[in-house]
N, C-alpha and C positions, 0 to 999 in steps of 0.2 A: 241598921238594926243592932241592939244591943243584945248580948246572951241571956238576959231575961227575956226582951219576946221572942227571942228565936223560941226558947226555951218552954214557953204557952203556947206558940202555934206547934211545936213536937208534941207536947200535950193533948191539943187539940184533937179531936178524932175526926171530924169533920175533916178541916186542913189535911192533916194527914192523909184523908182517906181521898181529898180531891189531888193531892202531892203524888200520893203512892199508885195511882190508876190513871194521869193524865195519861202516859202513852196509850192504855188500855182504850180510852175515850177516841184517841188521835185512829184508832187501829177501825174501830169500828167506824168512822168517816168514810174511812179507806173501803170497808168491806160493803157500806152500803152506798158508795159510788159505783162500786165492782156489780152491785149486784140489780144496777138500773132499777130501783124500787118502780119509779114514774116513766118508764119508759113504754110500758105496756101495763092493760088491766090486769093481763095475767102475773104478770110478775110485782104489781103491787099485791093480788090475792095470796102468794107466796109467802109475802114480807108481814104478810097480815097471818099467816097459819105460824109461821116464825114467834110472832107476838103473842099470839094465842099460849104455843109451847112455853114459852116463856114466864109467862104468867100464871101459868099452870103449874110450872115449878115454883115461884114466889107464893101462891095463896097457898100453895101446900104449908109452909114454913108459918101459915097465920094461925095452927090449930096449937101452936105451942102455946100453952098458960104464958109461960116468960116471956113471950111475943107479946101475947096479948095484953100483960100487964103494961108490958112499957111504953108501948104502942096502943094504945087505949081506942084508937079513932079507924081502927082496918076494916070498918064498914064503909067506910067513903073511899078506900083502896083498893087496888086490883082493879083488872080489866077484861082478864077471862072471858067471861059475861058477854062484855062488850064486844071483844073479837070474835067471841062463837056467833052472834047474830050478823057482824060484818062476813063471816065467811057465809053464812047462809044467804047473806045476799049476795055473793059472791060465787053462790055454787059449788063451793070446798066444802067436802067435809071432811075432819080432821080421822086421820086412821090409826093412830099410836094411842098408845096409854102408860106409857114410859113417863117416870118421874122422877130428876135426873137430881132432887133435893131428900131423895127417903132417909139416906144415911146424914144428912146434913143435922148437927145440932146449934142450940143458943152457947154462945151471940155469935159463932161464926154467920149462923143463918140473917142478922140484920145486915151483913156485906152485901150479901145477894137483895134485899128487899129496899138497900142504898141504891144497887143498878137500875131495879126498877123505879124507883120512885126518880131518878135523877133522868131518866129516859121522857117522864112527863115535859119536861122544860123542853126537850129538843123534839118533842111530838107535836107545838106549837107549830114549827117549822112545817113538818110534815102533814099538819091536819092543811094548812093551808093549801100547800102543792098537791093535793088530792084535792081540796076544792076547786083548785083552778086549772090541774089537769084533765079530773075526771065527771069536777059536779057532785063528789060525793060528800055528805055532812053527817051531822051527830045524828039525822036518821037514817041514813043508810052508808053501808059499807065504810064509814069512818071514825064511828062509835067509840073503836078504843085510842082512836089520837085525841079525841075532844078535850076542853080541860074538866078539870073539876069543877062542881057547881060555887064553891067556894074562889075557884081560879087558883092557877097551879103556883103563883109563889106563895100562897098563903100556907098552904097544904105541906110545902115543901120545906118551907120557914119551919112551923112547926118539929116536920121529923128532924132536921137538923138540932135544932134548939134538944129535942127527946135525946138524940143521942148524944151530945154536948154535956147533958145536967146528968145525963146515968153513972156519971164517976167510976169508969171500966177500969181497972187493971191495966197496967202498960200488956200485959200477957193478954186481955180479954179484947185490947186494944187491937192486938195481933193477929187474933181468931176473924175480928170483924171485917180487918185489912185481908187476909185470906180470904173469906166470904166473897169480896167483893172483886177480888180478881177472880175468884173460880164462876164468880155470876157474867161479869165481863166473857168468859172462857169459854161458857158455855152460849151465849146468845152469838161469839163468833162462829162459833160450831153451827149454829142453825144457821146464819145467816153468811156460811161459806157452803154449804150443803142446802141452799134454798131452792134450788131447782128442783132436788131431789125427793123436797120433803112431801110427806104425801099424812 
């Protein structure tokens, strides 16, 4: 490579932001081997209360205007929703109301809404291994791994491309790359405390 492309993928935010968070990606491998998602039903309803919190902290971050301008499409996002009827049929119900993005602002907050959206791809994996461990599908108890009705690269492609064309500030750049570690930081936090979660 020549200092010119090095020089557009440092640019890049996307790049950057899959550069600046692979260990974060490798770590979370790590914590949901640890944490036997598929080893029992009860410890997938867990991993599924885990998802719920999680996305409960991302849809918070969709009431921002700035959010909503640049992201235009957060109706077909988020999975809240989805995971509260998967723990219903699971027989969890969720007992916090802690929302661990209140002080979060734009653009640090499209870091965090990067986790989410990039955890789509790797919930392919996972919708599967719940169908063929447990039999569970897009109507019960799997709702929030399913993909988008669009299907999840298309969806994905998109936010990428959104955050590419937004012409951020190297500093705004920075905010977004923070987001995304503190989003990373916090679904290890649940999903190293998932026994406990209640």
């Amino acid at each position: 490579m020549n200092t010119s492309t090095d020089k557009v993928i440092l640019e890049n935010l996307m790049a950057r932001l899959k550069q600046e968070t692979s260990s974060e990606h490798d770590r979370m491998e790590v914590l949901m081997q640890q944490a036997g998602v598929f080893e029992s039903k009860e410890n997938y309803a867990q991993f599924t209360l885990s998802q719920y919190y999680f996305q409960k902290d991302v849809e918070h971050l969709y009431l921002d205007p700035k959010v909503q301008q640049l992201i235009p499409d957060l109706d077909v996002r988020g999975r809240s929703e989805a995971a509260l009827q998967d723990l219903k049929d699971l027989n969890v119900e969720p007992q916090q109301q802690l929302i661990a993005t209140e002080m979060i602002k734009f653009p640090e907050s499209l870091g965090w809404i990067y986790v989410s959206e990039g955890s789509t791809l790797g919930a392919a994996f996972l919708f599967k291994e719940a169908q063929a461990k447990f039999g569970f599908n897009v109507e019960f108890a799997a709702r929030n791994l399913a993909a988008y009705p669009e299907g999840r690269a298309v969806v994905w492609k998109r936010f990428k491309q959104t955050l590419d064309e937004a012409n951020f500030t190297e500093q705004e750049k920075n905010e977004v790359i923070k987001g995304a570690l503190n989003g990373f930081n916090r679904f290890g936090t649940l999903l190293e405390d998932l026994k406990n979660l209640k």
